[in-house]
C-alpha positions as YAML, in Angstrom:
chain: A
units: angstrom
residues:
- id: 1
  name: UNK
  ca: [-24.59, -3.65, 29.45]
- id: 2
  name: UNK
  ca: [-20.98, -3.09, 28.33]
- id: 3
  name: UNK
  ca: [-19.66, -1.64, 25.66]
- id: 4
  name: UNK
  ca: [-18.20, -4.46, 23.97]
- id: 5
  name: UNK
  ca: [-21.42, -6.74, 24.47]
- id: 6
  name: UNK
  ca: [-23.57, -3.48, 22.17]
- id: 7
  name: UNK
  ca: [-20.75, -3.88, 19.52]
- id: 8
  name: UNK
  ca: [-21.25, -7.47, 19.30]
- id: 9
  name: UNK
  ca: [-24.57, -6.81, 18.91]
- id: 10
  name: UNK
  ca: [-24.62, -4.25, 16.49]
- id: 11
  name: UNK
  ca: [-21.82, -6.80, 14.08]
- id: 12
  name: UNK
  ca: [-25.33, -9.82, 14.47]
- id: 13
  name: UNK
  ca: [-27.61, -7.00, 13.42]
- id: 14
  name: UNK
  ca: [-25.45, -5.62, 10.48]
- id: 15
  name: UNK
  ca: [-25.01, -9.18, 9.26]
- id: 16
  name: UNK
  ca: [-28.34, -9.80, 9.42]
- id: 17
  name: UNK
  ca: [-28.90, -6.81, 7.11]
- id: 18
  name: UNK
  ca: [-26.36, -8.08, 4.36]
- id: 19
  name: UNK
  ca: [-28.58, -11.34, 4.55]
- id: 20
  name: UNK
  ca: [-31.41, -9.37, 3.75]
- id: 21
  name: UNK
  ca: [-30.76, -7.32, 0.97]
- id: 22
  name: UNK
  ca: [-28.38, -10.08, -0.19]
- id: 23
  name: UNK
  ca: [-32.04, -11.99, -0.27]
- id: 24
  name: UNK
  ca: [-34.25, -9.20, -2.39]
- id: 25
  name: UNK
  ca: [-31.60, -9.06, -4.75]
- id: 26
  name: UNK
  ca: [-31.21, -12.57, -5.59]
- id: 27
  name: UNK
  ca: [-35.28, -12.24, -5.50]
- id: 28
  name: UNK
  ca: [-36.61, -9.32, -7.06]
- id: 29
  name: UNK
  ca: [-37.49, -9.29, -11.01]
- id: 30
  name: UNK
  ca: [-35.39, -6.01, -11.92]
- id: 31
  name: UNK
  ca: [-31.56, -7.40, -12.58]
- id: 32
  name: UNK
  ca: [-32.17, -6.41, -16.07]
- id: 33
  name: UNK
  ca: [-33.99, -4.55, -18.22]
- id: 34
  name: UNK
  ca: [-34.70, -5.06, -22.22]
- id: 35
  name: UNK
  ca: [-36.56, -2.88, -24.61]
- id: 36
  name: UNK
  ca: [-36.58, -0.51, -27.26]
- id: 37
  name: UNK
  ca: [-36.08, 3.49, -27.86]
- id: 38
  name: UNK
  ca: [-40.07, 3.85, -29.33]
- id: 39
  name: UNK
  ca: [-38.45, 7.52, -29.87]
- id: 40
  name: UNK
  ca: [-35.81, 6.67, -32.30]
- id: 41
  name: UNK
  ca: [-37.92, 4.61, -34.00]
- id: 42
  name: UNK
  ca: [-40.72, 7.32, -35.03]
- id: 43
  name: UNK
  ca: [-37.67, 9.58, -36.29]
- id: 44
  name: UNK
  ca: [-36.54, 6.57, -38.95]
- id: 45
  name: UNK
  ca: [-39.80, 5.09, -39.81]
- id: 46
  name: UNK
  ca: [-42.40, 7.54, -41.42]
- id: 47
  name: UNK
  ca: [-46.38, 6.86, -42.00]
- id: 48
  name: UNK
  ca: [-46.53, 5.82, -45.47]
- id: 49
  name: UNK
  ca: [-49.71, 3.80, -47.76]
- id: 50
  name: UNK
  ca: [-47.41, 0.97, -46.38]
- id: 51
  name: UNK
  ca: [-46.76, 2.15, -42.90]
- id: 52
  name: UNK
  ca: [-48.30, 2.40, -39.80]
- id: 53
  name: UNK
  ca: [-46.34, 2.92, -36.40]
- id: 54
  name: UNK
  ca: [-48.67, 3.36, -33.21]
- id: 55
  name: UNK
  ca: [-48.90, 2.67, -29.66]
- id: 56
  name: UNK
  ca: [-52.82, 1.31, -29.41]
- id: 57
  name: UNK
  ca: [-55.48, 3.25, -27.97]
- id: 58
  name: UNK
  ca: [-56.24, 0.84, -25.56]
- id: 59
  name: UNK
  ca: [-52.54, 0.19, -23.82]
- id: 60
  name: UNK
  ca: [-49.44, 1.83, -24.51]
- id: 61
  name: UNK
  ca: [-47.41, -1.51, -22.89]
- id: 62
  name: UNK
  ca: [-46.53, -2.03, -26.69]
- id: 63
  name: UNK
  ca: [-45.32, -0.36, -30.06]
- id: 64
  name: UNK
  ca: [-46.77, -1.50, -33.22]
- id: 65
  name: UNK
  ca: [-45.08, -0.94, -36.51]
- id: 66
  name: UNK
  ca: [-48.01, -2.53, -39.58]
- id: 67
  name: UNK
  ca: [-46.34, -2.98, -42.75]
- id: 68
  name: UNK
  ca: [-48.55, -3.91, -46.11]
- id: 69
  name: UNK
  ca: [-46.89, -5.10, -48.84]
- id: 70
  name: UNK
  ca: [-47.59, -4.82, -52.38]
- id: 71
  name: UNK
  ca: [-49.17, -8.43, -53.58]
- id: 72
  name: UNK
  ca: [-47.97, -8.12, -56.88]
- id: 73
  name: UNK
  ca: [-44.67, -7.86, -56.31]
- id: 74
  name: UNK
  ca: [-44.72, -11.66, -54.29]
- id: 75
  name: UNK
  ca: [-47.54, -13.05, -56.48]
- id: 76
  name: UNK
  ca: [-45.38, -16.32, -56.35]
- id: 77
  name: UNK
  ca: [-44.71, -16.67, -53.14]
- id: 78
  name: UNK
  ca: [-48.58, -15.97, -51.62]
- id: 79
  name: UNK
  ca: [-50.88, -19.30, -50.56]
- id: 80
  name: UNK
  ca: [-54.00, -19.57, -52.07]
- id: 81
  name: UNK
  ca: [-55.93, -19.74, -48.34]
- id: 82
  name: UNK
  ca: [-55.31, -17.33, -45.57]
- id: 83
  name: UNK
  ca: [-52.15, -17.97, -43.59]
- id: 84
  name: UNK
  ca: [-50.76, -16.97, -40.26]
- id: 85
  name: UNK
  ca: [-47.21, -16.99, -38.80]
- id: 86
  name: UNK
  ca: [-45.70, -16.17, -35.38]
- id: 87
  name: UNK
  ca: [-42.66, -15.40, -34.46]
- id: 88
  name: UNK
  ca: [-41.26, -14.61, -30.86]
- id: 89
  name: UNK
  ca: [-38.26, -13.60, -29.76]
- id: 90
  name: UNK
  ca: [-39.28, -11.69, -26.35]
- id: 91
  name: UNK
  ca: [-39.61, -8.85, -26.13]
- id: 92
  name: UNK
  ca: [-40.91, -8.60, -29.80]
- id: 93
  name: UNK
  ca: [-42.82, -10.46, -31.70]
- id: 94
  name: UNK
  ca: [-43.35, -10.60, -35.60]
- id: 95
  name: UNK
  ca: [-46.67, -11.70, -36.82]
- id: 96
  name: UNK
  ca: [-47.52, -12.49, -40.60]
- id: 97
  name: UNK
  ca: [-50.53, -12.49, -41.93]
- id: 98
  name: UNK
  ca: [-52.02, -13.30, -45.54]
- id: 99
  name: UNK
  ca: [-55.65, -13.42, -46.62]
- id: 100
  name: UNK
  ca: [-56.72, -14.15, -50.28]
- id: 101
  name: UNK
  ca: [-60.28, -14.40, -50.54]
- id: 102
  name: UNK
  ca: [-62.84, -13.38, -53.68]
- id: 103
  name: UNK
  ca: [-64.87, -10.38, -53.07]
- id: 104
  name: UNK
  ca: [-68.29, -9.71, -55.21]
- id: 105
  name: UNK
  ca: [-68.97, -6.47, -56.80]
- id: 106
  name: UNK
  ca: [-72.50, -5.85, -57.64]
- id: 107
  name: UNK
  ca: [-72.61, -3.17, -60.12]
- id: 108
  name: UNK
  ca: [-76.23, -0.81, -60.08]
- id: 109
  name: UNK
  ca: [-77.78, 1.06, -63.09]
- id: 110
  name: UNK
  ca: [-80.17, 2.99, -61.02]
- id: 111
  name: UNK
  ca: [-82.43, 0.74, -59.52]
- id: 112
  name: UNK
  ca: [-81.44, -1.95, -61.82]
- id: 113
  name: UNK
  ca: [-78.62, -4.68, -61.27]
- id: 114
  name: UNK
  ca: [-76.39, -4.64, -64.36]
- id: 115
  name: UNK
  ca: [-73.90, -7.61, -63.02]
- id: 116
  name: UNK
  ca: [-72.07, -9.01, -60.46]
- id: 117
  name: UNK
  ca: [-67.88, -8.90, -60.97]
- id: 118
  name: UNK
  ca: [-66.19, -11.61, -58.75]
- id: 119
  name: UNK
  ca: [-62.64, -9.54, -58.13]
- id: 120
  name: UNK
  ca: [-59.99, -11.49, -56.03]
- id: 121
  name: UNK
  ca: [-58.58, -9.38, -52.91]
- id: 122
  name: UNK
  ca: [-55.63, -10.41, -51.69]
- id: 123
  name: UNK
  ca: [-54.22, -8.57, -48.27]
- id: 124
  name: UNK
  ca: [-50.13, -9.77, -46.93]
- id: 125
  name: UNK
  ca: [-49.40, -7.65, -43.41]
- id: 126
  name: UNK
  ca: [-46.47, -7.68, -41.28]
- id: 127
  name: UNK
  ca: [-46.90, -6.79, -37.51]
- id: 128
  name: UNK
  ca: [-43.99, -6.23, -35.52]
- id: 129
  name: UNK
  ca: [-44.93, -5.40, -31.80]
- id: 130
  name: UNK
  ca: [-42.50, -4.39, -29.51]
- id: 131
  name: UNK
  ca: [-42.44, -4.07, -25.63]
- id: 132
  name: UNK
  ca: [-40.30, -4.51, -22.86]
- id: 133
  name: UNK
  ca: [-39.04, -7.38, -20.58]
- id: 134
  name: UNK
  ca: [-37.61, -7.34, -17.11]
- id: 135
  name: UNK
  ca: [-35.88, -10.28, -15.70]
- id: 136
  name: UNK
  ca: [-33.63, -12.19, -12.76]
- id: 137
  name: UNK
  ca: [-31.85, -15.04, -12.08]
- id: 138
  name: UNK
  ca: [-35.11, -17.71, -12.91]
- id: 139
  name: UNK
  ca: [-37.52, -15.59, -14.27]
- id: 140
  name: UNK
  ca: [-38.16, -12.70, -17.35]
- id: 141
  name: UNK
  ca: [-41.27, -11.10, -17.19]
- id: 142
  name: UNK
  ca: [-43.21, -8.53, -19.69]
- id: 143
  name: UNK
  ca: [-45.61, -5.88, -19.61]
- id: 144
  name: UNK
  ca: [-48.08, -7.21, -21.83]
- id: 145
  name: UNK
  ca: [-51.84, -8.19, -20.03]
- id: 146
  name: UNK
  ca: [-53.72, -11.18, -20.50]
- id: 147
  name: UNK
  ca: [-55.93, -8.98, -23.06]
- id: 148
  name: UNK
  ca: [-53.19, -8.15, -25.11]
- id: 149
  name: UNK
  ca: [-51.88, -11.72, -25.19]
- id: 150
  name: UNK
  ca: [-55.04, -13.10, -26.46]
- id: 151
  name: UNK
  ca: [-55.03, -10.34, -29.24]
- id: 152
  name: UNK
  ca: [-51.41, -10.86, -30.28]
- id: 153
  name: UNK
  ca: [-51.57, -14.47, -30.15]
- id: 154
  name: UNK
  ca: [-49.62, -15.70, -27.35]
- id: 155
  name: UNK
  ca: [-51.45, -16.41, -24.65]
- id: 156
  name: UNK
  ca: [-51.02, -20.28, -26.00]
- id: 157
  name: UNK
  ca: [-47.35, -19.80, -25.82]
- id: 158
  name: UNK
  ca: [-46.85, -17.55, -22.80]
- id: 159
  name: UNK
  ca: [-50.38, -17.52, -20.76]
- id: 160
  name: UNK
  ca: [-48.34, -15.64, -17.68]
- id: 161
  name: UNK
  ca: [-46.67, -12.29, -17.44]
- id: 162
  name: UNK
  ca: [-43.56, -14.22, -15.82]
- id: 163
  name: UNK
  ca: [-41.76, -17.61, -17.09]
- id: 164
  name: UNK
  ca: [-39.93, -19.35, -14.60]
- id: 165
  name: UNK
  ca: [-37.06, -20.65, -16.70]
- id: 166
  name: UNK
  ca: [-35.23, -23.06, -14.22]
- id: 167
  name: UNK
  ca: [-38.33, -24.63, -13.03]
- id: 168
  name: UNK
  ca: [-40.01, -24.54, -16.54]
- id: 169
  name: UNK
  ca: [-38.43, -26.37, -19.69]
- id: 170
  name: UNK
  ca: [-38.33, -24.09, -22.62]
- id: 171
  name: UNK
  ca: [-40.77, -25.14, -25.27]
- id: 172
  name: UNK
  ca: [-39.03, -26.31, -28.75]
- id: 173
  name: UNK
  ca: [-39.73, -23.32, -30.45]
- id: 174
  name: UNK
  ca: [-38.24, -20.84, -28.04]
- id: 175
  name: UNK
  ca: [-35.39, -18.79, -30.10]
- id: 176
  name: UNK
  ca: [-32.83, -19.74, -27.06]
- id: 177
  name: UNK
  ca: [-33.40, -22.94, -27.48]
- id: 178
  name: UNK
  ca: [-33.07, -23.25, -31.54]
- id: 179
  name: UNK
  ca: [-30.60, -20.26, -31.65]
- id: 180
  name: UNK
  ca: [-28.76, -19.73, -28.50]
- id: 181
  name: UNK
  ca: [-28.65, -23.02, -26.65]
- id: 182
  name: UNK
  ca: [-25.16, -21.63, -24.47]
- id: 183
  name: UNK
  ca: [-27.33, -19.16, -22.94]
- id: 184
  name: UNK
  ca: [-29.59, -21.58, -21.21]
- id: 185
  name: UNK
  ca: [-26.76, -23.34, -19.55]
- id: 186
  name: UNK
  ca: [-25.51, -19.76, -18.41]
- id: 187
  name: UNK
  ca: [-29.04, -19.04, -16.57]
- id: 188
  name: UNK
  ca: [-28.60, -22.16, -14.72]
- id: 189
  name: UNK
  ca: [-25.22, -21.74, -13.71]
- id: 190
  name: UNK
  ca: [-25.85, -17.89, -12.64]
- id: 191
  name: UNK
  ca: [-28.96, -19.35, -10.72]
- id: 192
  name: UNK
  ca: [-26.79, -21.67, -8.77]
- id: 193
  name: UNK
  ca: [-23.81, -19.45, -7.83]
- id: 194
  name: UNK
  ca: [-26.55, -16.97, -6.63]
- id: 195
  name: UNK
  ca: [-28.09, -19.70, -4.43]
- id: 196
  name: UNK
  ca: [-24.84, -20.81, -2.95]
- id: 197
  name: UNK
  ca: [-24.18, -17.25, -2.39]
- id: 198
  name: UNK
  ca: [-27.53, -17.14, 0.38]
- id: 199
  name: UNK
  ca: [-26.48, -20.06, 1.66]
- id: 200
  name: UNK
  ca: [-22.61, -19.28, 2.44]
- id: 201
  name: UNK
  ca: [-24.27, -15.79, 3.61]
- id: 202
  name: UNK
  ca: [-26.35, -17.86, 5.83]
- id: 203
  name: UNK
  ca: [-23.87, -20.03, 7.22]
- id: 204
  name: UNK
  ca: [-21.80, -16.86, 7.76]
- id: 205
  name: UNK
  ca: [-24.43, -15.21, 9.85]
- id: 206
  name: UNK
  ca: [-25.19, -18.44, 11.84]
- id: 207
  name: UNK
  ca: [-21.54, -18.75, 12.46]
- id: 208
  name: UNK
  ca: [-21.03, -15.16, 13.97]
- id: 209
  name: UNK
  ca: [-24.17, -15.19, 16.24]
- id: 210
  name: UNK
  ca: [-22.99, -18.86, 17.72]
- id: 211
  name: UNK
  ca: [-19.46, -16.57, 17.89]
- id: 212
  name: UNK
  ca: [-20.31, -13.60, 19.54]
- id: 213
  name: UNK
  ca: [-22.54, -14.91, 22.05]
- id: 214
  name: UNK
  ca: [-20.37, -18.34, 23.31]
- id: 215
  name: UNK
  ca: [-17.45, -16.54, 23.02]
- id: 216
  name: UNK
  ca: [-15.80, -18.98, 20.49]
- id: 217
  name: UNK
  ca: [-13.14, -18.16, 18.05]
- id: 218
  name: UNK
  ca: [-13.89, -20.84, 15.53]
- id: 219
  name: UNK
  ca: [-17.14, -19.76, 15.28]
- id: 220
  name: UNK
  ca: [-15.93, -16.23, 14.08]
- id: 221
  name: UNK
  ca: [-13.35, -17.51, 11.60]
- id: 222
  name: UNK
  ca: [-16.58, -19.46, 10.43]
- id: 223
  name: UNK
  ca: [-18.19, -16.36, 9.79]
- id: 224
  name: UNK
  ca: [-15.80, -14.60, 8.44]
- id: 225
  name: UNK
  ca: [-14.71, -17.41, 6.12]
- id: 226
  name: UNK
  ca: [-18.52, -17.56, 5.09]
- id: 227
  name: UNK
  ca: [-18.54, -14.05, 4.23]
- id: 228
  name: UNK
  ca: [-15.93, -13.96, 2.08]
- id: 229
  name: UNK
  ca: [-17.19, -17.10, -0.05]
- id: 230
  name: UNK
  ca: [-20.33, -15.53, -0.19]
- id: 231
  name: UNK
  ca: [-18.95, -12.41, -1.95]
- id: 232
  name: UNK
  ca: [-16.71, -14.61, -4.11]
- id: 233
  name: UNK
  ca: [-19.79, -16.67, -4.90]
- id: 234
  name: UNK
  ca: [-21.87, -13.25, -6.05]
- id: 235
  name: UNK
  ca: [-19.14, -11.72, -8.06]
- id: 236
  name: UNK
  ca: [-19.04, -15.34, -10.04]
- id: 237
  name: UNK
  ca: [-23.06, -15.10, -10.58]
- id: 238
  name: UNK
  ca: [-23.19, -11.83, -11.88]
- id: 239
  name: UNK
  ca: [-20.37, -12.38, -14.02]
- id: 240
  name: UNK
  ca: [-22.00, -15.28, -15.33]
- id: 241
  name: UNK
  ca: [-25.39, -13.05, -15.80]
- id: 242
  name: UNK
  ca: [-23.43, -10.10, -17.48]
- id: 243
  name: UNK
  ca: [-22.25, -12.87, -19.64]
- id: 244
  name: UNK
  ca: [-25.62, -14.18, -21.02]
- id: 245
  name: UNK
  ca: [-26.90, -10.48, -21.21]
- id: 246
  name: UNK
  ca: [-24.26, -9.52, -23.43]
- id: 247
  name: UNK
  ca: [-25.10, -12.78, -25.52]
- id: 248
  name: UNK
  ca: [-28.79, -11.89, -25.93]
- id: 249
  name: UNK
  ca: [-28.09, -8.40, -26.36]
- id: 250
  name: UNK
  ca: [-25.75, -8.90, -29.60]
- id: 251
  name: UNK
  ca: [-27.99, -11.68, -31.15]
- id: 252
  name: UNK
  ca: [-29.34, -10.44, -34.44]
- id: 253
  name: UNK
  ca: [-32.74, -9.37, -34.10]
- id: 254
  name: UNK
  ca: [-35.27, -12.03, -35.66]
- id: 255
  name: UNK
  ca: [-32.27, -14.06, -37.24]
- id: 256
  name: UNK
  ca: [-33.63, -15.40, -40.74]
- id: 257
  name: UNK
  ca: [-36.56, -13.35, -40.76]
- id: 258
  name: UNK
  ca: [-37.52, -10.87, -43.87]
- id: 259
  name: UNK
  ca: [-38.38, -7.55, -42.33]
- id: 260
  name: UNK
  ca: [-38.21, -4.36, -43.91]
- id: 261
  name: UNK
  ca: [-37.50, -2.21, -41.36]
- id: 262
  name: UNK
  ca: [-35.25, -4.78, -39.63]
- id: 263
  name: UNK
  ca: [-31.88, -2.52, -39.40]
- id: 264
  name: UNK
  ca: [-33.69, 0.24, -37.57]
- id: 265
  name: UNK
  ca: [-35.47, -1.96, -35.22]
- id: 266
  name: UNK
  ca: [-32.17, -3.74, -34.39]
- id: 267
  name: UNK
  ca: [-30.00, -0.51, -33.37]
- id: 268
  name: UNK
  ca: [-32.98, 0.97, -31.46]
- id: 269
  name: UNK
  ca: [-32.63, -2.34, -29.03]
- id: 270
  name: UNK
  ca: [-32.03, -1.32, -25.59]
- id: 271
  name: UNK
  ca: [-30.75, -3.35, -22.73]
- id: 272
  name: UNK
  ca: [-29.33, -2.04, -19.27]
- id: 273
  name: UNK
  ca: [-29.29, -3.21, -15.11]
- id: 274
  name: UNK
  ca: [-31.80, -2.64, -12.62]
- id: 275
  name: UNK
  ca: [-31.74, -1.98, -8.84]
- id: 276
  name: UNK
  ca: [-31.66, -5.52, -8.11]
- id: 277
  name: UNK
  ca: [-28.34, -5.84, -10.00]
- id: 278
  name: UNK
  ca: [-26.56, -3.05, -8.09]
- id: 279
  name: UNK
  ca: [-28.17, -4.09, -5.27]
- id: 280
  name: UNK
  ca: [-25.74, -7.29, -5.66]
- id: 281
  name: UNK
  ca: [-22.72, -5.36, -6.14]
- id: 282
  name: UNK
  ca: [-23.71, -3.32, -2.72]
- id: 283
  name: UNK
  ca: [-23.78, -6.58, -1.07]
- id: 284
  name: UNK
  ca: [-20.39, -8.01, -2.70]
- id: 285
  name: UNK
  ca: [-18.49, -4.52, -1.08]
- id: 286
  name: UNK
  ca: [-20.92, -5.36, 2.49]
- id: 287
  name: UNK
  ca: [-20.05, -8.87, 2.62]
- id: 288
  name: UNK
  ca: [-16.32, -8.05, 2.62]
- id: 289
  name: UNK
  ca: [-16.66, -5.81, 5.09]
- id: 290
  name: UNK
  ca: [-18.73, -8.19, 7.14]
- id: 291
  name: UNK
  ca: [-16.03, -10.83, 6.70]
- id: 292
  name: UNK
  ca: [-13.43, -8.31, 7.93]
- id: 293
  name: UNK
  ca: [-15.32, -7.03, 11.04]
- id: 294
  name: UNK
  ca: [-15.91, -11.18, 12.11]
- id: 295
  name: UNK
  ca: [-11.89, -11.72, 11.35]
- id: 296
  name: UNK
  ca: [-11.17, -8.31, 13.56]
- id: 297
  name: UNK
  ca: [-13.36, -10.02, 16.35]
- id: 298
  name: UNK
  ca: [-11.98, -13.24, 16.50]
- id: 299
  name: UNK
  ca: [-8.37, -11.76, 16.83]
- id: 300
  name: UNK
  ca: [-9.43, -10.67, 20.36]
- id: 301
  name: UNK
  ca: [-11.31, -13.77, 21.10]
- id: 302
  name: UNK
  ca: [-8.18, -15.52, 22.30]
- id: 303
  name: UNK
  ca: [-7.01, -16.60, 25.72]
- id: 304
  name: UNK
  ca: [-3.43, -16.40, 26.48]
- id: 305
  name: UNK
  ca: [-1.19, -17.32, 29.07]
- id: 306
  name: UNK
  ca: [2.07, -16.42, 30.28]
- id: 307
  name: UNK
  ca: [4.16, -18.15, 32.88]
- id: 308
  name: UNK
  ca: [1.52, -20.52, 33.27]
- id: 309
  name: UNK
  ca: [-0.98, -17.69, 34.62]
- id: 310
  name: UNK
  ca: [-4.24, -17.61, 32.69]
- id: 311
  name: UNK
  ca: [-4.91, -14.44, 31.37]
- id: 312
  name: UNK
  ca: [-8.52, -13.88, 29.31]
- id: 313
  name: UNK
  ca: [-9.94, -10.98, 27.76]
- id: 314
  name: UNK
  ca: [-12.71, -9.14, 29.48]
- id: 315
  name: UNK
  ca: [-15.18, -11.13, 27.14]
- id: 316
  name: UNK
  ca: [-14.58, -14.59, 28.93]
- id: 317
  name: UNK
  ca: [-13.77, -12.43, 32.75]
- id: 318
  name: UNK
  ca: [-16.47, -10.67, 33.79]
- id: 319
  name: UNK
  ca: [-15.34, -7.92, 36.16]
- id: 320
  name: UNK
  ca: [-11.81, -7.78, 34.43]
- id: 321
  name: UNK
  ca: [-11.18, -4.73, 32.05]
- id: 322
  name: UNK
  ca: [-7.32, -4.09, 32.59]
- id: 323
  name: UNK
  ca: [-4.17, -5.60, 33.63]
- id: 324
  name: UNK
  ca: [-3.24, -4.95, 37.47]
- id: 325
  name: UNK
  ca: [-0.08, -4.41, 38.86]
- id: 326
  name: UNK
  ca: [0.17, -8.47, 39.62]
- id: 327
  name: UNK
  ca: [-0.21, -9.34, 35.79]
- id: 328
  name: UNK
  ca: [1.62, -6.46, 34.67]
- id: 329
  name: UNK
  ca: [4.83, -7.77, 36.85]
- id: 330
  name: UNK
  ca: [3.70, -11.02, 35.36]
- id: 331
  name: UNK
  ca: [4.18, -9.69, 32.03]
- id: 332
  name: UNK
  ca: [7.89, -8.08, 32.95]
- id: 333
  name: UNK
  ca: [9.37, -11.05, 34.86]
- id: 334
  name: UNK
  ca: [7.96, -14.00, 32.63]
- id: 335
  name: UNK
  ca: [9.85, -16.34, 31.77]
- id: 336
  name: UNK
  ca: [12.22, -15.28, 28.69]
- id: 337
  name: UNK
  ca: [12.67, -16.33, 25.04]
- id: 338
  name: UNK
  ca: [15.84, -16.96, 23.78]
- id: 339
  name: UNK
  ca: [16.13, -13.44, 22.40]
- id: 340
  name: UNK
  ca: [14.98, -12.14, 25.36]
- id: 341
  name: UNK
  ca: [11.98, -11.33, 24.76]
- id: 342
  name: UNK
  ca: [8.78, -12.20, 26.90]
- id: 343
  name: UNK
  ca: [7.83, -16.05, 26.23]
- id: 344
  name: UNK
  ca: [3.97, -16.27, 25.61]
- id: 345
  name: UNK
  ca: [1.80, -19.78, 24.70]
- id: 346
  name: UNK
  ca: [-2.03, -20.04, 23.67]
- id: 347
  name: UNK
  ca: [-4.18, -22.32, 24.93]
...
């Protein structure tokens, strides 16, 4: 086996490789991560009669931060029944609750019952439970199990670890939807240009294995052409992701909501790129490579001729490796340009 027929080879099996890993990163979850620093949190919000901040005993895939407040100060604004009110904006949640019942006192003398005192009791809580999210181009997904769903509430609203956001239509009540409708729209389009991406990647690699082993020039131009929109196509997509990130990430936390630690919960917000995501801009530098490497190839794909004697490389002449003395008088007594120089023509 020759050299040249290893290299050609070795250029499939690298492309092949860029397909790959162009693949898992268009495929795995872990483009992006969003959360909170739990740490900075403890250090601004202290225990208090009001306060509670805990991770549960049971799971520490959340933070909890109770808040109680004082009934008498929002004696107007509490129902008469109890009341209960959700609020999602992933990865949090806010969940207020009110109960207002009438509790009976039985008061003892000894062994004897004096009276009974009828005494309302009225309880208002705010639970704000954070977590964290990881997403891609079609999907975010959480940490939170189906356990911890039913308990919170959501497993109505999200009964899966992972929503599928181009093949599922956000529900009505989603915060994108009522708050950041541009962002949807920039999912999609991110989706796309990643798609396109695999595909020009594919047609790239198809292109330089129908190149290398028929010998055929187009083919490599094909290839290399292919690589190059590829990369073009991946740099658009995760410019297009960075873009909604950044949107998400400067939304204000829980827009219209009362909270009273709201401030603190907002600057501890955390947001930053996974493997997948560098993973893409690996592939972006590989794919340019790739595109060079097929151009370099098809450069010395060409037959040429001169003074109507064929000449072709030692990839379409088996057995030829070097000019002999024939071709290299050939070469020296061809016919002549009019500057002098030796007149050559492609087939």
């Amino acid at each position: 086996m020759s050299l040249d027929r290893v290299c050609s080879y070795s250029t499939i099996i690298f492309a092949m490789n860029v397909w790959v890993l162009l693949v898992v990163s268009i495929a795995t979850d872990y483009w992006e991560y969003r959360g909170f620093q739990y740490a900075d949190i403890r250090k601004q919000i202290t225990p208090s009669n009001t306060t509670q901040r805990y991770h549960p005993s049971t799971t520490t895939s959340h933070f909890v931060i109770n808040y109680f407040w004082e009934p008498a100060a929002r004696s107007g604004d509490l129902p008469s029944s109890y009341v209960e009110e959700l609020f999602d904006q992933p990865p949090s949640l806010v969940r207020k609750i009110f109960v207002r019942r009438n509790v009976s006192l039985v008061e003892n003398f000894g062994d004897v019952t004096v009276g009974t005192l009828v005494e309302e009791k009225r309880e208002y809580r705010e639970d704000t439970v954070l977590y964290f999210q990881h997403g891609n181009l079609f999907r975010d997904c959480d940490d939170l199990g189906v356990g911890v769903r039913v308990r919170l509430g959501l497993i109505k609203r999200r009964p899966h670890r992972c929503f599928n956001f181009i093949l599922n239509r956000r529900p009505p009540y989603d915060y994108l939807t009522l708050e950041l409708s541009a962002v949807i729209h920039l999912e999609r389009s991110a989706f796309v240009l990643g798609i396109a991406s695999v595909l020009s990647a594919t047609l790239s690699v198809a292109g330089g294995c129908f190149g290398c082993l028929m010998h055929d020039k187009s083919g490599l131009i094909l290839a290399s052409a292919g690589a190059v929109g590829s990369a073009v196509l991946l740099i658009l997509c995760i410019a297009v992701f960075h873009a909604k990130c950044h949107l998400i990430h400067r939304h204000e936390f829980m827009q219209g909501i009362h909270l009273p630690y709201k401030r603190v919960i907002d600057a501890s917000r955390t947001q930053r790129f996974g493997w997948s995501f560098l993973l893409a801009w690996l592939c972006v530098g590989m794919l340019l490579v790739q595109a060079y490497v097929w151009l370099n190839k098809a450069q010395n794909y060409g037959i040429k001729t001169f003074a109507g004697e064929h000449f072709a490389s030692e990839h379409a002449v088996a057995g030829v490796t070097r000019l002999d003395d024939e071709h290299i008088d050939l070469l020296s007594n061809g016919p002549k340009n009019a500057n002098g120089g030796i007149e050559p023509y492609f087939l």
